[in-house]
C-alpha positions in Angstrom: 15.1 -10.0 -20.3 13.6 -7.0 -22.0 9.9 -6.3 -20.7 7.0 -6.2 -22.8 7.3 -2.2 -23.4 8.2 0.2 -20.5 4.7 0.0 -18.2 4.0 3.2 -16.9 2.2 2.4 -14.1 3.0 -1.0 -12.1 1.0 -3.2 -9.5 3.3 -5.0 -7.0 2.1 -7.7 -5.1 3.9 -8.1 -1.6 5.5 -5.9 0.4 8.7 -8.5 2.2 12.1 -7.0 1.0 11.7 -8.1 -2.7 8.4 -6.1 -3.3 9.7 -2.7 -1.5 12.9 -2.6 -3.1 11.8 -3.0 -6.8 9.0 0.0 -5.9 11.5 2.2 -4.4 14.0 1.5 -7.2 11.0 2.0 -9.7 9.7 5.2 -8.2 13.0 7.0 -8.1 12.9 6.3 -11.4 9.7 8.1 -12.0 7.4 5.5 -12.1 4.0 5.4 -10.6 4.0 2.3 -8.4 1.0 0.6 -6.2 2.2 -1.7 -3.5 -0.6 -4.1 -2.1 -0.4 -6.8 0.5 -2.7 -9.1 2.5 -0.9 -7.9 5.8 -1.7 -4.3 7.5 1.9 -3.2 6.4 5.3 -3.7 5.1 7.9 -6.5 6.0 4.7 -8.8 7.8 5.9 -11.9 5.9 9.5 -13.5 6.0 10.9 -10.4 5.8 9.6 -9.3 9.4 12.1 -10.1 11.6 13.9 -7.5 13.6 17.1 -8.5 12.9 18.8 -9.9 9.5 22.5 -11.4 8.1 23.5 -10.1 4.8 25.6 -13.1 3.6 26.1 -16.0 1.0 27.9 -19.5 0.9 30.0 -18.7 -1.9 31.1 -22.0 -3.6 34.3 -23.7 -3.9 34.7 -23.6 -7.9 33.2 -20.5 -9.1 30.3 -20.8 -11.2 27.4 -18.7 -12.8 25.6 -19.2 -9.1 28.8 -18.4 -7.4 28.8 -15.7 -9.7 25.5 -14.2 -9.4 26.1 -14.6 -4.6 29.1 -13.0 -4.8 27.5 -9.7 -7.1 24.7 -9.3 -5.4 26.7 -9.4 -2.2 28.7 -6.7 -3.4 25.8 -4.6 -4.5 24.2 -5.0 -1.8 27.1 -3.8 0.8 26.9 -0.9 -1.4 23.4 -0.2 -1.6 22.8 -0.7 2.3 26.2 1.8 3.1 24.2 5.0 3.5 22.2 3.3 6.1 24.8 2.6 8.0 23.7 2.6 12.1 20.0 3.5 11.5 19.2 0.0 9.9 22.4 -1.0 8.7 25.5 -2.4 10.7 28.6 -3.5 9.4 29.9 -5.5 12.0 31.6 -8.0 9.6 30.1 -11.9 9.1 31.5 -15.1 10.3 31.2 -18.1 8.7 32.7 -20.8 11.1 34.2 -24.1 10.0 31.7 -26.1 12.4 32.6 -29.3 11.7 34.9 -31.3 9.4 32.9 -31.5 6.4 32.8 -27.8 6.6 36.2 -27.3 7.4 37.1 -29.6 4.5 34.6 -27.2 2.3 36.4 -24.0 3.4 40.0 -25.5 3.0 39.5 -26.6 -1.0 37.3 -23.4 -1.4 40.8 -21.1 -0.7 43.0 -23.6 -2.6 40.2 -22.9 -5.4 40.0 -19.5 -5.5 42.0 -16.0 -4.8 39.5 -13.2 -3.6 40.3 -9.9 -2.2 40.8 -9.9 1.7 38.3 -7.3 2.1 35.7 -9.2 0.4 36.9 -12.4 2.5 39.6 -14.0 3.9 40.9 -17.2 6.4 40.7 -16.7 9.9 42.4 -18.8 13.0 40.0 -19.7 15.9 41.9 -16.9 17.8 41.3 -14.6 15.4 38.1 -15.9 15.3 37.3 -14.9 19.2 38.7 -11.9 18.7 36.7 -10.8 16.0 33.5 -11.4 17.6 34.1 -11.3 21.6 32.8 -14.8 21.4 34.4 -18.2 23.0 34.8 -20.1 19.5 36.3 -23.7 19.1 37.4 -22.7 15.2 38.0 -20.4 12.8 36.3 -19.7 9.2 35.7 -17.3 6.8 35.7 -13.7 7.5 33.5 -11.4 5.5 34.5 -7.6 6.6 32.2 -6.0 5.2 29.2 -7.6 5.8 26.8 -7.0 8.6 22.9 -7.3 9.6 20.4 -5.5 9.0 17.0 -4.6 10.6 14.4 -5.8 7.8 10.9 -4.8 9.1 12.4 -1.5 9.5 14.2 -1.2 6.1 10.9 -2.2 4.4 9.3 0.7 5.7 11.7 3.1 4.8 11.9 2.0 1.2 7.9 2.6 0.6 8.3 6.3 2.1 8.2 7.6 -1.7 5.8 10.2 -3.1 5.1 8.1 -6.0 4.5 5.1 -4.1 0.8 3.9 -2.8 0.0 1.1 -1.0 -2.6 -0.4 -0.2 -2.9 -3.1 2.7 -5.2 -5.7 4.0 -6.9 -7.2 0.8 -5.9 -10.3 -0.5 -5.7 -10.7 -4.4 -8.0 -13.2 -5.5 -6.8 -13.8 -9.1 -5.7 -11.6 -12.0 -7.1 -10.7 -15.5 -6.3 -9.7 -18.4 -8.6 -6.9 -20.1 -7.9 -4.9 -23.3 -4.0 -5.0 -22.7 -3.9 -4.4 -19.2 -3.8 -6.4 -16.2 -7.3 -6.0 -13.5 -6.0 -7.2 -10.3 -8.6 -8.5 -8.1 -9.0 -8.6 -4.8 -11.8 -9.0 -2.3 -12.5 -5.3 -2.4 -10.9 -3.1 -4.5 -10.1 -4.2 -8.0 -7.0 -2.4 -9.7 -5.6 -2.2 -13.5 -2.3 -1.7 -14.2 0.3 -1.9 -17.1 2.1 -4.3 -15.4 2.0 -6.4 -12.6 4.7 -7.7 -10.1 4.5 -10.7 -8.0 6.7 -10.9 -4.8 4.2 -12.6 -2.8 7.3 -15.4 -1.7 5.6 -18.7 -1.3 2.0 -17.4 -2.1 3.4 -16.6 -5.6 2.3 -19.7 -7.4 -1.5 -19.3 -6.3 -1.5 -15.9 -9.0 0.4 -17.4 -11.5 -1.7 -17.0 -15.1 -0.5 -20.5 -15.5 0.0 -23.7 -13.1 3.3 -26.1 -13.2 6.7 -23.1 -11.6 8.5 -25.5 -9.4 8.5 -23.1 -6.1 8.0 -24.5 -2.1 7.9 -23.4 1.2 10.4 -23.8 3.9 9.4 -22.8 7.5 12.1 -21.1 9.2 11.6 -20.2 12.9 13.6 -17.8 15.0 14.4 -17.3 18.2 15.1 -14.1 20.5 16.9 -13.4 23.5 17.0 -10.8 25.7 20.9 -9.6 25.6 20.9 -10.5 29.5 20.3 -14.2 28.6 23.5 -14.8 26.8 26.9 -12.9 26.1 26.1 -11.4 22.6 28.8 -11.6 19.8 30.3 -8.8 18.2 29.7 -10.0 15.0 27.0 -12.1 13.2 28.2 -15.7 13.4 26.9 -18.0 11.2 27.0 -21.9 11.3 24.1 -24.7 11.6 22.2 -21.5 12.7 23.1 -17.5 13.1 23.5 -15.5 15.9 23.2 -11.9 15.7 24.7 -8.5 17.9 22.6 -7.3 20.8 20.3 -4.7 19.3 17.3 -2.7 21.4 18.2 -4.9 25.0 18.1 -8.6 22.6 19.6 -10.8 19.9 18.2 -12.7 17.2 19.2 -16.1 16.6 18.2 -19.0 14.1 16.5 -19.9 11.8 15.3 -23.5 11.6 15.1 -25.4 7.7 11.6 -27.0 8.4 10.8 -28.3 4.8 7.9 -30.9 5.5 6.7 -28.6 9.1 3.7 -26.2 7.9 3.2 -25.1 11.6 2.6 -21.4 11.7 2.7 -20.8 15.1 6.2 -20.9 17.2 6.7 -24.4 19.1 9.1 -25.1 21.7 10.5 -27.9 19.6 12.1 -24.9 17.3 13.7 -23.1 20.0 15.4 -25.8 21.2 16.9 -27.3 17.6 18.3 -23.4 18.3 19.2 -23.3 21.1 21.0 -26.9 20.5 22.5 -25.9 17.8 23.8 -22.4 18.7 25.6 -24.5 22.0 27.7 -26.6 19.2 28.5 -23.5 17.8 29.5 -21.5 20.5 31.2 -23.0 24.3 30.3 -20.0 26.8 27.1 -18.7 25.0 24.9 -18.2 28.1 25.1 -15.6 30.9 24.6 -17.5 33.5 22.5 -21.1 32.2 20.0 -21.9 29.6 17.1 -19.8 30.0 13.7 -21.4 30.0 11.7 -22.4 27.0 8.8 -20.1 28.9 11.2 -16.9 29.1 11.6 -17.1 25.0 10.1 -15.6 22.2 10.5 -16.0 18.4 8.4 -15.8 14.6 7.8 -18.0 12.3 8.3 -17.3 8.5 8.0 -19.2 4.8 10.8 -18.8 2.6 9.7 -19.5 -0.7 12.6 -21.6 -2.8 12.7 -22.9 -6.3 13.4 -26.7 -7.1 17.3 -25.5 -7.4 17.2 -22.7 -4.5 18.2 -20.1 -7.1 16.2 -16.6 -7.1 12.9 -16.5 -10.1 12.9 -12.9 -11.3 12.0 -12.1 -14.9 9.2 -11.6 -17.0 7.0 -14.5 -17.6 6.2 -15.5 -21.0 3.2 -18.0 -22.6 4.0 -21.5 -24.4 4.6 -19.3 -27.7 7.6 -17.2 -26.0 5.3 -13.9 -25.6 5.9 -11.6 -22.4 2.7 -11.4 -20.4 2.7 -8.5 -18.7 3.9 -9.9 -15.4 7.1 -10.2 -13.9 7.9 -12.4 -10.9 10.7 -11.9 -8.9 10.9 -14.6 -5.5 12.4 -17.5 -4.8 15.3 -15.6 -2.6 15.2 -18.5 0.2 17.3 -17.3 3.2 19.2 -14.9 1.5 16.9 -12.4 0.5 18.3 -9.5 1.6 21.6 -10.3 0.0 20.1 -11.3 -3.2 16.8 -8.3 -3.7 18.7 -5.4 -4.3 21.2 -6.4 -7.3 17.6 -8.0 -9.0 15.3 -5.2 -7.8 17.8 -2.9 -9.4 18.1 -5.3 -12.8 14.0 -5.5 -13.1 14.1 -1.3 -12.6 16.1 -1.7 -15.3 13.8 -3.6 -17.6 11.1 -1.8 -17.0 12.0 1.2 -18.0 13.7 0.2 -20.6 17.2 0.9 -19.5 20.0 -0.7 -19.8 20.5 -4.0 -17.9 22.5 -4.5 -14.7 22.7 -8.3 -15.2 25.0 -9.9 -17.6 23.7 -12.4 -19.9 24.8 -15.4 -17.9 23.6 -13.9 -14.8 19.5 -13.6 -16.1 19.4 -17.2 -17.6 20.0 -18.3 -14.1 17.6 -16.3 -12.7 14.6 -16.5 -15.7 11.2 -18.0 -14.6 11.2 -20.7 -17.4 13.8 -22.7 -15.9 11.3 -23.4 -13.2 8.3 -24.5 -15.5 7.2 -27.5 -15.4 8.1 -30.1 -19.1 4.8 -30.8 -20.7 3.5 -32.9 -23.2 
């Protein structure tokens, strides 16, 4: 994808981990960049939570999507390295064979393929305990080099910029187009810009210049415990749900896959599909027994996914193939912060005109018109 021109100034619309990384990546390339968001700050969406796992489910014959998990979880080990105990920590990732249709998965996924073993590797349930300090019935896959991270926290650090402004707690309305640049208007201010940028995750589709991108959203809810609830792992282990390190006195653990539940507030009924699931997962998880539902707290967010739970980042075009001006880039599901910095750093590229960080294969699984709507 080339962009309609190099913009020199851009709009972006949301501020989760999608929306700060492109600005960052975008300033520090000299652009003048404009961050707005309906919330009073950064990382007040999906991407709030205080804790994050930086990992994919790579698949067992390697493919273009396969292809495109296993770069951006390389790039983004990279990226996040000089952050390393401030919001990053590499504590390594475990992805457990839970049951037998997993274990099955993970057995034909080695005879399939031959990966480095510090990018992953098999490991025995003893290995497996003593990798994460945990009482574990099974191995899994072992991914060294990946870690958690602490997203509300990287979201603010991203915006601290010089050529970045922000603007918080007005809602965009709609968007139009006026002698060749884009007004952006909201129910105060009204901005123009070169070039606008929607990361509003499952809010997108409400700006879209045109109805008909195939995009939902999936309630996830969390859960956190106070490190003297439960023995915390090591490392993040990941299974029906995730459990991450102790950080600050607690751990984060979750997240739920509602896809038909549109509840915004946290229910009791969430914490203990958790809390149910993280007991399958692990045999001596609590410190001393289950604690109440009352001595719990948690956040609810809304991924936004696409009808094939691939990424949408790319300039949009009209019915006649002409770029429009605005570029969307959502539709990271659970894996946002694996999946945002490799395309943040690929739409930097297109926009100012640089050469492309994606190969060819790569962008046609990411470009927006794979999600439109047929007509006619």
């Amino acid at each position: 994808m080339r962009a309609s021109g190099a913009p020199s100034s851009v709009t972006v619309i949301g501020a989760g981990i999608a929306g700060c990384l492109l600005a960052n990546n975008l300033a520090r390339r000299g652009k003048k960049v404009t961050v707005m968001d309906a919330k009073e700050g950064p990382g007040q969406g999906a991407s709030g939570n205080s804790q994050g796992a930086l990992y994919v489910k790579l698949g067992v014959n390697y493919s273009t999507e396969t292809a495109l998990a296993l770069s951006s979880l390389l790039f983004s080990q990279a990226f996040y390295r000089p952050l390393a105990r401030q919001l990053w920590f590499p504590t390594g990732v475990l992805q457990l064979a839970y049951d037998d249709k997993e274990q099955r998965r993970q057995v034909r996924f080695l005879e399939n393929n031959v990966y480095p073993p510090e990018v992953v590797h098999a490991v025995s349930a003893t290995q497996a305990r003593a990798l994460t300090g945990t009482e574990l019935a099974c191995g899994g896959l072992w991914f060294p080099a990946s870690g958690w991270l602490k997203p509300a926290e990287l979201c603010r650090h991203l915006l601290k910029h010089p050529n970045i402004t922000t603007v918080w707690g007005h809602r965009v309305s709609r968007l139009s187009r006026q002698d060749g640049r884009w007004q952006v208007i909201t129910d105060h201010p009204t901005l123009d810009s070169d070039h606008v940028v929607l990361c509003g995750g499952h809010e997108t589709p409400a700006l879209l210049p045109e109805p008909g991108y195939r995009m939902k959203a999936i309630r996830g809810q969390i859960t956190q415990f106070s490190s003297a609830q439960l023995k915390p792992p090591r490392a993040v282990i990941c299974g029906q749900r995730y459990l991450n390190p102790a950080s600050d006195g607690f751990c984060l653990a979750g997240a739920t896959f509602d896809l038909k539940d549109t509840t915004p507030a946290v229910t009791n009924h969430s914490h203990t599909e958790n809390l149910t699931e993280l007991e399958g997962m692990i045999a001596d998880l609590w410190q001393q027994e289950r604690p109440a539902l009352e001595d719990l707290t948690g956040r609810v967010g809304f991924r936004c996914a696409t009808h094939d739970y691939q990424p949408i980042a790319g300039e949009l075009t009209d019915t006649r193939g002409n770029a429009m001006g605005i570029t969307v880039f959502t539709g990271l599901g659970s894996k946002g912060l694996t999946l945002a910095p490799l395309l943040a750093e690929w739409l930097a590229d297109c926009l100012s005109d640089q050469p492309e960080a994606l190969p060819s294969e790569l962008r046609s699984r990411v470009r927006p018109e794979r999600c439109r709507l047929a007509t006619g």
